[in-house]
N, C-alpha and C positions, 0 to 999 in steps of 0.2 A: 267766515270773513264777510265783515259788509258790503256788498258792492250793487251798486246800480246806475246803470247805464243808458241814456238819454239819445235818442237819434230821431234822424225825418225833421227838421227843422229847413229853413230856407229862406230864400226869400219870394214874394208873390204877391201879385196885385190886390187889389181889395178885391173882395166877391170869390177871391179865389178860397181851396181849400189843402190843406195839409193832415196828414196823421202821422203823431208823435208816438212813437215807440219806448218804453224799456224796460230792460232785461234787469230784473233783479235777485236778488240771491234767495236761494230757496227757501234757507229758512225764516228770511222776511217776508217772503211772498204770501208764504202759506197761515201766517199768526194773525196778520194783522188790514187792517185797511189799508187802502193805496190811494196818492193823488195825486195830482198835478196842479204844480204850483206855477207862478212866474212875477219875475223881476223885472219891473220896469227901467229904463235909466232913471233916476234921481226918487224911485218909489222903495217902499218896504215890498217885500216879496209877499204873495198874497195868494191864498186857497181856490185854485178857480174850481175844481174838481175833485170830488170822492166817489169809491168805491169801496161797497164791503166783502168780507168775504163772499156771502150770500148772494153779492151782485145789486146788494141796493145801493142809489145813485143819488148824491147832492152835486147843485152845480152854484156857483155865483148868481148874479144877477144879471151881471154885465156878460156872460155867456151862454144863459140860459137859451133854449133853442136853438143854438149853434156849435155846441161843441157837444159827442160825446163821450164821454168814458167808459171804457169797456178794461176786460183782463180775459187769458188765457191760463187759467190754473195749472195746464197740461205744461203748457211751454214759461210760465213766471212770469209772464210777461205785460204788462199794463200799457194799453194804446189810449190814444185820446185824437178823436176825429174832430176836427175842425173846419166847417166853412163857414160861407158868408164872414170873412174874416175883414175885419177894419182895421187900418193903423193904430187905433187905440190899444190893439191886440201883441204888437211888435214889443217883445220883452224876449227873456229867456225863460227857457221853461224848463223846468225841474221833476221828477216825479219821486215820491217819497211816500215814507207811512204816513198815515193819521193816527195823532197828532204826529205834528213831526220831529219834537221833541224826544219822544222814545228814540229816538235813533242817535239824532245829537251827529248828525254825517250830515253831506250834500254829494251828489253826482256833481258832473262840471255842465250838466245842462244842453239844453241846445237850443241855440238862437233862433226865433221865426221873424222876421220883418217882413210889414206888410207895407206895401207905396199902395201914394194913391193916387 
């Protein structure tokens, strides 16, 4: 069964930092690529972060040297470290395969809001 599971979100100043966690199901863990996505209000949801199996990494632009993505093959687990974080960054955030289309699911995410 599909499942995966989104935590560590909050809220926090600008400059501050968060890491996002989740837990997903084994047999997606281990097939395919992982990312972190997120939804702005009134934006299309967008790719800030990949991982592959192998452990090589894409990022955005708009997150480049500030966020990273890592994974625990051991535990399923896909994190995404974040500082230096701007209000531009305040969406929800999701983690899923790459593409995320194979999957055709969503977690319910979990919201970071940054004040500034």
């Amino acid at each position: 069964q599909v499942q995966l599971v989104e935590s560590g979100g909050g809220l926090v100043q600008a400059g501050g930092s968060l890491r996002l966690s989740c837990a997903a199901s084994g047999s997606i863990f281990s097939i395919n690529a992982m990312g972190w996505y997120r939804q702005a209000p009134g934006k299309q949801r967008e790719l800030v972060a990949a991982i592959s199996r192998g452990g090589s990494t894409n990022y955005a632009d708009s997150v480049k040297g500030r966020f990273t993505i890592s994974r625990d093959n051991a535990k399923d687990t896909v994190y995404l470290q974040m500082n230096s974080l701007k209000p531009e960054d305040t969406a929800v955030y999701y983690c899923n395969v790459v593409p995320a289309y194979v999957l055709n699911y969503w977690g319910k995410g979990t919201l970071v809001t940054v004040s500034s």
